[in-house]
Structures are given as structure tokens and as C-alpha cells.
N, C-alpha and C positions, 0 to 999 in steps of 0.2 A: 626314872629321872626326877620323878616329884620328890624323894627321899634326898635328892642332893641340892637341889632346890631351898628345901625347909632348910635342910642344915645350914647353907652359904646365907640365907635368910636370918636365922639366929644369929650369925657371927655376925651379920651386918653387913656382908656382900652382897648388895642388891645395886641394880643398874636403874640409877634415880631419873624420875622426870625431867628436873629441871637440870639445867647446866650441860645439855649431853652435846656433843660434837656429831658422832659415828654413831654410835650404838652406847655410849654411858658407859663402858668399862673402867678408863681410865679414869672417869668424874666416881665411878662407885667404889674405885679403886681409894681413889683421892679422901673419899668422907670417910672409908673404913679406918684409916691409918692415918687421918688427922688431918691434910696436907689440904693444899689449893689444887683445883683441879691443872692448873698448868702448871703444877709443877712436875704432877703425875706425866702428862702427858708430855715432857721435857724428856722427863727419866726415860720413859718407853721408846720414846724416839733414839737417844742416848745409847740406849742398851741395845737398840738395832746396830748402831756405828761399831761396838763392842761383839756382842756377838750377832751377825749378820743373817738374816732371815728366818732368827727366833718368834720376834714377833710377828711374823706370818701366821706364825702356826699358832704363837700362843692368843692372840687378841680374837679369831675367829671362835676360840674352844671358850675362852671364858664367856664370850659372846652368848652362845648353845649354854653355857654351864650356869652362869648369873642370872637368879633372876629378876624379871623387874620389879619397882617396884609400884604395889599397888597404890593405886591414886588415892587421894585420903579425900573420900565423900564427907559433902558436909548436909547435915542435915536444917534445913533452911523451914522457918518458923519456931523451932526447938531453943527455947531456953536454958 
């Protein structure tokens, strides 16, 4: 799992701190491909009315599959 992890990591699919609703899919969705996170989360709901309990299945796996991402430590007294 750590192997797909790195990878969705490299490309930039990481499920971000700030802005998350649920679990940050949609919002990690939203910064990979440029977008507002509500617009992402429009589309997803959208495509539930289109095809109908898709995103059941898909928002839990990306969930498992996305990983987060790490918190950006700051080093404090460091110039």
C-alpha cells in the first residue's frame, strides 16, 4: 500500500489538511486539477444524479488509496 501511496503522492494526490469536509478527497481532488474545492464537490455529487451509487464505492477507495498529507513542520528559532 505504501508503493501507491508514494506514487498518488508524486502526482499530487494527496488528501490536504486544510479545507477538508469528509475526509479531503474532493478538496485533494480539487488542488490536483486546479479547481475550487466546491466545485469538485458539485461535480461528485453531479455524477451521483448521472450514474447513481458510483460514488459510494468510489469516495470510500480513494479515501483508503489517498494519502494525506503530511503536516509541514516548522522549525521555530531557525533562521
Amino acid at each position: 500500500m505504501n508503493a501507491v501511496h508514494d506514487s498518488l503522492a508524486r502526482q499530487g494526490l494527496v488528501r490536504p489538511q486544510q479545507g477538508r469536509m469528509i475526509a479531503g478527497v474532493c478538496a485533494g481532488l480539487a488542488r490536483r486539477f486546479g479547481l475550487d474545492p466546491w466545485i469538485a464537490r458539485l461535480l461528485f455529487v453531479l455524477a451521483l444524479f448521472v450514474i447513481p451509487g458510483s460514488q459510494i464505492l468510489v469516495y470510500p477507495v480513494l479515501w483508503l488509496v489517498m494519502p494525506a498529507e503530511k503536516p509541514a513542520y516548522s522549525t521555530v528559532g531557525e533562521l
